[in-house]
N, C-alpha and C positions, 0 to 999 in steps of 0.2 A: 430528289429535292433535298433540302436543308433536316429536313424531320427524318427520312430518310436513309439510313446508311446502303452501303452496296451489297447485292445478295450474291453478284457472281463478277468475277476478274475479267478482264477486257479480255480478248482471244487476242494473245501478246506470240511472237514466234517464237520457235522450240526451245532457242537457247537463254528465254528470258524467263521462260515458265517457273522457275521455281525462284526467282527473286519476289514472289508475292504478288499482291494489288497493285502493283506501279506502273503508272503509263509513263512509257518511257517516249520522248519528245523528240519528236524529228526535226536533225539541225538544221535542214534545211526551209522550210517551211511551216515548222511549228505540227506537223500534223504528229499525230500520235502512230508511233510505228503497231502494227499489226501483223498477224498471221498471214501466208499467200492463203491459207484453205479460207478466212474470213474475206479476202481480196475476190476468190473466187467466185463466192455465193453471194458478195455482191454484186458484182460484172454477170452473174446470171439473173437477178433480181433486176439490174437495169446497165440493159445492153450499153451505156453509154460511159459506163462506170471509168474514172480514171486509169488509164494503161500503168501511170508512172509509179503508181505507188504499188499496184499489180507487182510490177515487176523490179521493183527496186532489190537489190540479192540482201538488201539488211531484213525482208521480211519472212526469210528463212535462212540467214545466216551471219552466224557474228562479224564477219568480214565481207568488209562493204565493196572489195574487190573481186569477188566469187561471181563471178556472171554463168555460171553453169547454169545452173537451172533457171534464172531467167531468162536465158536466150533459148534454151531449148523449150521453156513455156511461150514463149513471144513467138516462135515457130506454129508452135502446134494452135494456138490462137488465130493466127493469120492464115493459117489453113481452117480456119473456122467462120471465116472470113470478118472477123474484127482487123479492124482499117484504123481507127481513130488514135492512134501513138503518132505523134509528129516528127518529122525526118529531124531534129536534131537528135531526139531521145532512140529512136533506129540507127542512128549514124554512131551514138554512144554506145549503144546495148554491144553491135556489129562489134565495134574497133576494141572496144574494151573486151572484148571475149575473147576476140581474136592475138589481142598482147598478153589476154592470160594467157593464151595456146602455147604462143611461141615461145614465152620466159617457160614454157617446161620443157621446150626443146620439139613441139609439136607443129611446125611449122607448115607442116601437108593441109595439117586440120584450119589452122590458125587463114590459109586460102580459102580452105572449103567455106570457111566461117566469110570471110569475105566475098565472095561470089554471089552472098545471098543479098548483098547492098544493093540494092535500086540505083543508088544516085551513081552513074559510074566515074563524076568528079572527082 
């Protein structure tokens, strides 16, 4: 509340941590970026919790093109059997992983990463 000041910082991701109490604003939607480990204990608190914000790579990494680890989290999720991410944010997570692969010249992988696409369009 207004009477109020804040007693603890938003659980902000690694690379924001020492910029302070600042919620830093997500361009695309207005949402307040966060932690993946605060994304995660939500999605355990309620099975239904947004996949996108989960797995967006700015919520563990300053670089919004790093899809490492959220596509190897998006794996290990849907081995878990969380379903609810919709094929276009799959079809993103998928291709954009897979063009990081290959701009490093990993192109074997940059397939393997593809193979795992559903939509075979």
């Amino acid at each position: 509340t207004s009477e109020f000041e804040k007693y603890a910082c938003c659980p902000l991701p690694p690379y924001l941590e020492d910029s302070g109490c600042v919620i830093e604003e997500d361009d695309n939607a207005g949402r307040p970026l966060r932690d993946v480990c605060f994304h995660l204990l939500k999605l355990y608190s309620d099975r239904c919790y947004d996949l996108d914000q989960l797995l967006d790579p700015r919520s563990v990494t300053s670089d919004p093109l790093d899809f490492r680890l959220s596509w190897h989290l998006w794996e290990v999720l849907r081995a878990l059997n969380y379903s609810h991410l919709s094929q276009q944010s799959r079809g993103v997570l998928n291709t954009s992983f897979a063009a990081q692969l290959e701009s490093e010249g990993l192109w074997e992988w940059a397939v393997f990463v593809m193979l795992h696409e559903p939509d075979t369009q």
